[in-house]
C-alpha positions, 0 to 999 in steps of 0.5 A: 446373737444374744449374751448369755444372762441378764446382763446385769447383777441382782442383789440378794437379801444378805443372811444378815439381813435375813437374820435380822428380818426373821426376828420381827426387826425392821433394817434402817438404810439411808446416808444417815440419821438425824437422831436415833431417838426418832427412829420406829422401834418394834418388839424384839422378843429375842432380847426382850427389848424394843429396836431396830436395825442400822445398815447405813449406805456404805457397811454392808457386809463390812459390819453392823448397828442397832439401836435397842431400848432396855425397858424401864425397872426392867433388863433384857434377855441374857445372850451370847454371840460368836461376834463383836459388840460395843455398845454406846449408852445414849439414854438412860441408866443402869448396869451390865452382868458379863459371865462365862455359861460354864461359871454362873456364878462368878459374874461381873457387874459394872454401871453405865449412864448417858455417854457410856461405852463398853464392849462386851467379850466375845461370846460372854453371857450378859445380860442389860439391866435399866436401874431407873423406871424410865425406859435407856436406848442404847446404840450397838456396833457389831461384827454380827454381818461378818459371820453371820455371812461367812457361816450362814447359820445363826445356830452357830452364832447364838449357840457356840459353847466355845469360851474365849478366855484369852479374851474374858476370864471373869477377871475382877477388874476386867471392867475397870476403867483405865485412863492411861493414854498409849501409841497404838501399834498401827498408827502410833496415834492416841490409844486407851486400852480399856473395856469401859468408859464411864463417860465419853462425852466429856473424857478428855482428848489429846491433841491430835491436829491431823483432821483439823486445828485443834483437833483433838482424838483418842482410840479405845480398844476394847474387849479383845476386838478387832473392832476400830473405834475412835472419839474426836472433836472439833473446836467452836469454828473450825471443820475438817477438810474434804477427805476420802477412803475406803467405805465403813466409817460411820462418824456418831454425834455425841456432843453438839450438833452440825452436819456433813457433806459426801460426794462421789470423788468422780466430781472432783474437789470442786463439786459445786464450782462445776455444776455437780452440786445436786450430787453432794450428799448432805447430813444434819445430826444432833445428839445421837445422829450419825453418817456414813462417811465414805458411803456406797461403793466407798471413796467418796470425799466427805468432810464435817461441819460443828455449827454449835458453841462448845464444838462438836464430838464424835464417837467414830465406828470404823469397824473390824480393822478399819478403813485403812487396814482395808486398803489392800496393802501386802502383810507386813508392809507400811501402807500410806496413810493418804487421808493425812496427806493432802491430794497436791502431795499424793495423799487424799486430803483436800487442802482448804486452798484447793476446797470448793469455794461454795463449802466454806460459804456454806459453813460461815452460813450456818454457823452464822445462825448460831451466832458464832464466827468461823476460828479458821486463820485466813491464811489457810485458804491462801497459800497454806504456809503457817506463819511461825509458830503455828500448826500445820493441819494434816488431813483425815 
């Protein structure tokens, strides 16, 4: 007797991605992307620009990106949208007008160049304007997936009346940079709470040493959202270890250049050392290139590569709530944040004694190219017991 049905699941266009297709806008889908300024951009009549989507492996219905060009002397259509959205400036120069529809009149306006980044309040008017006759390209990270699929009517998402000004009430210095540095309230990591950044490329960083020594990282929170974002960098000569967590974090180089390994964690810590190493993923990004760290179904062991002098830096898009808050934990309770920890303790974090053998080679290699040599202490890769005074690394 046959089974009912096909026996296996069709996947069906999202209404994002019918959304976004109906708009003449082609979608962008891979592990990655070299550098943003190489993809093929068409007319995008509703906001006046040329663009293109970007739904890397991994972030499906999770969130959303696309990369718009503001043309040159000129400035995009004015817009609003029931959804969150951060925008990262990769070329150009010019300026934002935000505004509630019921007050024209009373709009904020601030400037951005090359390295910017803001967010924009939640259905707020605004609108882009290029101040330079050179066309800008811009990089947006969105929630636009989310409630386009959850009310599967773009009326509603383009159209909404509704004001949220708990959130945006047209204050004079809403977009005010702010330098203060905090504890977030999650993870009681490095935190800024501010709607603009003039200058993410070259803002400084605390210390953070989870993800690598010397390691540094800040959090910025913006516009009210719920979208989690962080900017990391790492020194000359040093990489991250192997880690892995849910899927949804998209690491973007903004400063240096280097390149990015993931693989299914079903391969082990040693992928290579077992004969698995046709399966590693890898991507190799300059500024504005970018990866899906943790990509399909999500676990996958990833780690990060600078191979230039100054380091390397990025700008991390988690998404709405991040991998963590994603990992099914109970409201109100403490989950483990397993990343930081290493796979030998319980965590999910491969210690660099126990990495693959074939991933450190490969590393001396490339930056080897470069003329540089690795910063990583020998005992690191022994027995992983710092000498005194020296700083143990925790993982992602």
């Amino acid at each position: 007797m046959n089974k009912a049905g096909f026996g296996f699941w069709k996947t069906p266009k999202s209404q994002y991605d019918l959304f976004i297709e109906s708009q003449g806008i082609e979608i962008h889908r891979d592990i990655g992307v070299h550098r943003i300024q190489d993809l093929p951009l068409k007319p995008w009549k509703r906001l006046g620009g040329n663009g293109i989507a970007i739904q890397l492996l991994g972030t499906e219905h999770l969130w959303g990106m696309y990369v718009v060009e503001v043309p040159g002397a000129g400035a995009l259509n004015p817009e609003k949208h029931m959804y969150e959205e951060i925008y990262y400036v990769a070329e150009g120069r010019g300026s934002t007008e935000v505004w509630q529809e019921s007050n024209p009149n009373k709009k904020q306006v601030f400037e951005w160049s090359a390295g910017s980044l803001f967010g924009i309040p939640m259905n707020a008017m605004h609108r882009l304007v290029n101040a330079t006759s050179s066309p800008a390209l811009l990089l947006a990270a969105t929630t636009a997936p989310n409630m386009v699929n959850l009310v599967r009517d773009p009326r509603f998402v383009l159209n909404n009346p509704y004001e949220f000004t708990n959130l945006f009430d047209a204050e004079d210095d809403y977009f005010k940079p702010v330098d203060d540095i905090f504890a977030d309230p999650v993870r009681g990591l490095a935190m800024r709470r501010t709607n603009v950044i003039p200058d993410i490329v070259n803002c400084h960083l605390p210390r953070d040493n989870r993800r690598s020594f010397s390691y540094r990282r800040v959090e910025p929170h913006m516009a009210g959202a719920n979208f989690y974002m962080k900017i990391g960098q790492y020194e000359t000569g040093q990489y991250s270890k192997a880690h892995k967590h849910s899927s949804g974090a998209i690491l973007v180089c903004i400063r240096g250049k280097g390149y990015s390994i993931t693989w299914p964690s079903r391969l082990g810590e040693q992928p290579f050392a077992s004969g698995t190493g046709d399966e590693v993923k890898r991507q190799d990004y300059e500024p504005v290139g970018m990866i899906s760290a943790a990509p399909m179904t999500g676990d996958w062991f990833h780690q990060h590569f600078g191979t230039s002098p100054g380091g390397i830096r990025f700008l991390i898009f988690d998404g709405p709530y991040g991998p963590g808050m994603r990992s099914g934990a109970a409201p109100g309770s403490d989950a483990r944040d397993g990343g930081a920890q290493d796979t030998r303790d319980g965590g999910n974090a491969i210690a660099y004694p126990d990495q693959d053998p074939a991933i450190r080679a490969e590393f001396e290699r490339m930056i080897g190219i470069e003329g540089l040599e690795s910063t990583m202490p020998e005992w690191a890769y022994t027995d992983y017991s710092p000498p005194p005074g020296a700083a143990d690394v925790g993982g992602f």
